[in-house]
C-alpha positions as CSV (number, residue, x, y, z in Angstrom):
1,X,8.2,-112.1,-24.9
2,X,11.8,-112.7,-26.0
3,X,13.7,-109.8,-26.8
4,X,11.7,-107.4,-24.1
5,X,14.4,-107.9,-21.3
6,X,16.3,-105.0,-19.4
7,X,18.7,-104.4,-22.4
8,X,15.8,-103.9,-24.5
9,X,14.3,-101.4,-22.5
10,X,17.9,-99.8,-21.8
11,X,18.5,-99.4,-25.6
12,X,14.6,-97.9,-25.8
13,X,15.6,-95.3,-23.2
14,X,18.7,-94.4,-24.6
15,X,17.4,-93.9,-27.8
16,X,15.2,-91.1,-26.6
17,X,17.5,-89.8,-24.8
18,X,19.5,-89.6,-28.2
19,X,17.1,-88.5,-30.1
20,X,16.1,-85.8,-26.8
21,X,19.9,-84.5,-27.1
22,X,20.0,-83.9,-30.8
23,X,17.2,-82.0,-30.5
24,X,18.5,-79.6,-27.6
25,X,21.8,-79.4,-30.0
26,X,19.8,-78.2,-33.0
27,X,17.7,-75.6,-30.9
28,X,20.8,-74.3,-29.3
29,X,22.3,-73.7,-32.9
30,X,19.4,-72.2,-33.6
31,X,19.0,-69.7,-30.8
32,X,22.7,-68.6,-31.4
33,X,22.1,-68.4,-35.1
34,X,19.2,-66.2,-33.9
35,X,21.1,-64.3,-31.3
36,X,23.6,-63.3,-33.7
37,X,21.0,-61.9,-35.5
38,X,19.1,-60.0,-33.7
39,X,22.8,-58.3,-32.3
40,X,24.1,-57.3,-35.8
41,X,20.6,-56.1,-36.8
42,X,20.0,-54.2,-33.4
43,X,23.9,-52.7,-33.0
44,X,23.1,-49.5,-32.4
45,X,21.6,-49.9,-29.3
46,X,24.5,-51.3,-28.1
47,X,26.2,-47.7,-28.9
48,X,25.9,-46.3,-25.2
49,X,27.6,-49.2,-23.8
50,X,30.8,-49.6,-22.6
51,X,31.8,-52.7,-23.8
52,X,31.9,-53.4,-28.2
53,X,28.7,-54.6,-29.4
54,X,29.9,-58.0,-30.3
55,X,30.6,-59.0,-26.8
56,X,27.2,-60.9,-26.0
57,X,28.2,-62.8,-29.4
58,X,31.3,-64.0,-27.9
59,X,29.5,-65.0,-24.8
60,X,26.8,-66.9,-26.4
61,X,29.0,-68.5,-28.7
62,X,31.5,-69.7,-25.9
63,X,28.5,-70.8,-23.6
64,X,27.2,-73.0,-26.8
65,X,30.3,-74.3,-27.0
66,X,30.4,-75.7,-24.2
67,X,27.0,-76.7,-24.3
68,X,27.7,-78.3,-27.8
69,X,30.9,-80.3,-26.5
70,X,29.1,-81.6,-23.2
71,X,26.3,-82.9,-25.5
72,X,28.2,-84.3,-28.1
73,X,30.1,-86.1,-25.3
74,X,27.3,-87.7,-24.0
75,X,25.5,-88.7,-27.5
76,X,29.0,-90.8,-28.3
77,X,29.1,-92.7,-25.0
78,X,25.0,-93.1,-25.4
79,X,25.9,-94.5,-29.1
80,X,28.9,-96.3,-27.9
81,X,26.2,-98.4,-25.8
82,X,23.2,-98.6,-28.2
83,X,25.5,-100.0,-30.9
């Protein structure tokens, strides 16, 4: 059983978690991408209220941002010790 010690477990573990992480950063692309969408499509039921029609844009797209840089953090230190 060489090779099967704590680092190889480690490495297994944060390879899922890698792989679990690029998968949450594609879907949240995904459901901005979608978002956006469905706002520009639907824009005139946004006509009655007081704020501009693009403002749930902006808020998704800051909210992913930050989502985006917190995961993109944590994927380079996760690659930083699988490598």
């Amino acid at each position: 059983m060489k090779g099967k010690g704590i680092g190889f477990m480690l490495k297994s573990c944060l390879k899922k978690v890698n792989y679990i992480l690029t998968i949450l950063i594609y879907t949240s692309i995904f459901l901005f991408i979608v978002h956006c969408l469905y706002v520009i499509l639907n824009y005139k039921t946004y006509i009655m209220y007081s704020a501009p029609w693009y403002t749930s844009i902006f808020i998704y797209a800051i909210t992913t941002f930050i989502f985006l840089c917190i995961a993109f953090t944590f994927k380079l230190v996760i690659r930083k010790h699988i490598y």
